[in-house]
One Martini backbone bead per residue (centre of mass of N, CA, C, O) as a GRO file, in nm:
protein
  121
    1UNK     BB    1  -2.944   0.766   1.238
    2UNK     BB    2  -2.636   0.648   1.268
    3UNK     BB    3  -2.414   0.539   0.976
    4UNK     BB    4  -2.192   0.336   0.903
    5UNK     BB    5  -2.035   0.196   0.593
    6UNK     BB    6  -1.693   0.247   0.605
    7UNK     BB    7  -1.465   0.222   0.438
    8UNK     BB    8  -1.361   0.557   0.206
    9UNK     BB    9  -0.985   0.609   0.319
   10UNK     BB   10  -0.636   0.555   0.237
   11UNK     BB   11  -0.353   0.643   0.395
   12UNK     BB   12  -0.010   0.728   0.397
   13UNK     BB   13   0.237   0.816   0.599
   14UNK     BB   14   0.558   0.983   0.451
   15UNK     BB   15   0.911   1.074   0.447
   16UNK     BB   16   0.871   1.081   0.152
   17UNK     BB   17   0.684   1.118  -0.141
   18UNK     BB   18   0.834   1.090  -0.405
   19UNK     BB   19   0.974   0.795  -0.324
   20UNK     BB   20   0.730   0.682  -0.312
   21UNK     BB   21   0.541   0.715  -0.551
   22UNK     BB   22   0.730   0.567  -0.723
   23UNK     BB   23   0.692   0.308  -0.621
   24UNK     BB   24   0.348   0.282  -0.695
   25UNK     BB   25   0.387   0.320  -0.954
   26UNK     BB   26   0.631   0.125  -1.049
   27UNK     BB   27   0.565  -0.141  -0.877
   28UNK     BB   28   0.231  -0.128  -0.874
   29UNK     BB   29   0.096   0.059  -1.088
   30UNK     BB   30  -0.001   0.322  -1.013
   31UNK     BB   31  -0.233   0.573  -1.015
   32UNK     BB   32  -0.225   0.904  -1.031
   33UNK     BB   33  -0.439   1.142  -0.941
   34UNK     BB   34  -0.578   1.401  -1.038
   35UNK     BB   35  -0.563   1.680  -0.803
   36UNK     BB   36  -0.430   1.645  -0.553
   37UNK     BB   37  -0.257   1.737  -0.311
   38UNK     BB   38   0.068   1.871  -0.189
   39UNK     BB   39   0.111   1.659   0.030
   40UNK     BB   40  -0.015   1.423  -0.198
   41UNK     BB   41  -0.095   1.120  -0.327
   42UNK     BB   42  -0.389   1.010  -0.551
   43UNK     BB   43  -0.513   0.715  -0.602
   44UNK     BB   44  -0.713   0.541  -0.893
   45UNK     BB   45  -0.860   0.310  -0.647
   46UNK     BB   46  -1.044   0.055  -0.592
   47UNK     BB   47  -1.322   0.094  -0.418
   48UNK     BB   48  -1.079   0.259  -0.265
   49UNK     BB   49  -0.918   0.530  -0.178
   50UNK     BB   50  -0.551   0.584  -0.204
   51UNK     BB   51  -0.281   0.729  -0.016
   52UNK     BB   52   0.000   0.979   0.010
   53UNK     BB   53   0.166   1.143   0.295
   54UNK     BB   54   0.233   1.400   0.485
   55UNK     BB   55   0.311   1.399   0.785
   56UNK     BB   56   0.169   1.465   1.108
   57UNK     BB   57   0.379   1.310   1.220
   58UNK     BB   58   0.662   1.165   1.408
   59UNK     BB   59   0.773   0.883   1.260
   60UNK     BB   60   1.049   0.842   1.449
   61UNK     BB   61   0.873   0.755   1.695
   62UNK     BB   62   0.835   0.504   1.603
   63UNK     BB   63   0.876   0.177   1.616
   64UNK     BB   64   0.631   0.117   1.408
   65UNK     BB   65   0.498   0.099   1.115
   66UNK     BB   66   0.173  -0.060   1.106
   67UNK     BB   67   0.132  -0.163   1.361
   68UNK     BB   68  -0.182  -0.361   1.352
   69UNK     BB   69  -0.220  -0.338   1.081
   70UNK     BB   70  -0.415  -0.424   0.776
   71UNK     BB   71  -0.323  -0.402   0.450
   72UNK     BB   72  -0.477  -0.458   0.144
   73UNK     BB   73  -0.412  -0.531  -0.238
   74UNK     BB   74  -0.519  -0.611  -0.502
   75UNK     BB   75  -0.471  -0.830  -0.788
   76UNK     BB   76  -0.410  -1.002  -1.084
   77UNK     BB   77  -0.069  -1.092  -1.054
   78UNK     BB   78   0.095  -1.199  -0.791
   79UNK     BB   79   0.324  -1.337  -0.874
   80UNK     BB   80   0.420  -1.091  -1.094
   81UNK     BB   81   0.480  -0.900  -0.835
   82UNK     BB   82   0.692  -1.040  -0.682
   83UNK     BB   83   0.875  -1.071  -0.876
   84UNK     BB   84   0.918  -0.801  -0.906
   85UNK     BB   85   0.987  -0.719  -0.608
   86UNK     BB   86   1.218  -0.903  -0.581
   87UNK     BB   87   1.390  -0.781  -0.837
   88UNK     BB   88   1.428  -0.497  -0.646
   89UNK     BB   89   1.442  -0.520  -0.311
   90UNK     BB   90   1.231  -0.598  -0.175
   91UNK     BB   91   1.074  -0.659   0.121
   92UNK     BB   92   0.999  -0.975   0.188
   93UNK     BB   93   0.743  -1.143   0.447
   94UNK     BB   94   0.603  -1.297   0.211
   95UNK     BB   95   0.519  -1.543   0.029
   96UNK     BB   96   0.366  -1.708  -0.169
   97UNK     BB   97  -0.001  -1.816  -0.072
   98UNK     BB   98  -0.265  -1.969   0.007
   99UNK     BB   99  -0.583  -1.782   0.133
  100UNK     BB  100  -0.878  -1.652   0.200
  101UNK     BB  101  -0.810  -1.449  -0.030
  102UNK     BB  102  -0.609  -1.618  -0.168
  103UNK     BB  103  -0.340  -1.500  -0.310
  104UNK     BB  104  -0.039  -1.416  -0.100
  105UNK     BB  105   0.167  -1.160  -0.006
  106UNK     BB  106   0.447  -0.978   0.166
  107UNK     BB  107   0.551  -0.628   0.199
  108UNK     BB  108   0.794  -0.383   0.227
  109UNK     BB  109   0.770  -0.003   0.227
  110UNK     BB  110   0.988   0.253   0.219
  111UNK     BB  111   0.884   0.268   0.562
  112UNK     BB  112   0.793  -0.028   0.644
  113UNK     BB  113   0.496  -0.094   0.562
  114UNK     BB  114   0.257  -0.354   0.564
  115UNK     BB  115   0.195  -0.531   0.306
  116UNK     BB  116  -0.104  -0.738   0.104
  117UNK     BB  117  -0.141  -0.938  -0.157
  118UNK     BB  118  -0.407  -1.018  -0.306
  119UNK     BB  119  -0.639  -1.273  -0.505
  120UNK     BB  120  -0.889  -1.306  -0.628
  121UNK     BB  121  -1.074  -1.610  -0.725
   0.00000   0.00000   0.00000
């Protein structure tokens, strides 16, 4: 019989990969796992890894990337993500607010993807 298991891996098609990169490493701390492909940048994030690729097609054409998926990633310092990205100047979508998984606020990343930060309780 066949089961599906759940997610196993989430990338982000992105159109600098370079200044993606640098984002999610100065930004949020993510750390680039050794051994990437050359398309890609693989981070070191548990339990399920996460990367930044070269599009496969054309984002320009799309509407708003991201619309429609929500994407969430834990962190230890809620608040202190918030402030540190917004004195960057990175545009939040969301203030810090308590909500059903903790702790969480909302920005978007230099593509325009809608992420959702939040701290389990």
């Amino acid at each position: 019989m066949i089961h599906v298991t759940g997610p196993d891996f989430v990338a982000l098609q992105v159109r600098d990969l370079e200044a993606s990169r640098r984002f999610y490493v100065e930004q949020l701390g993510l750390e680039p796992a050794p051994g990437s492909p050359p398309d890609a940048v693989v981070f070191t994030t548990t339990p399920i890894p996460f990367a930044i690729r070269l599009p496969l097609v054309d984002l320009d054409q799309a509407e708003r990337l991201g619309w429609g998926v929500a994407l969430w990633l834990n962190c230890s310092d809620t608040e202190g993500l918030h402030a540190r990205l917004a004195a960057a100047g990175v545009p939040i979508t969301q203030d810090p607010v308590d909500g059903a998984f903790g702790r969480q606020f909302g920005f978007l990343d230099p593509d325009g993807y809608p992420i959702t930060i939040h701290q389990n309780p």
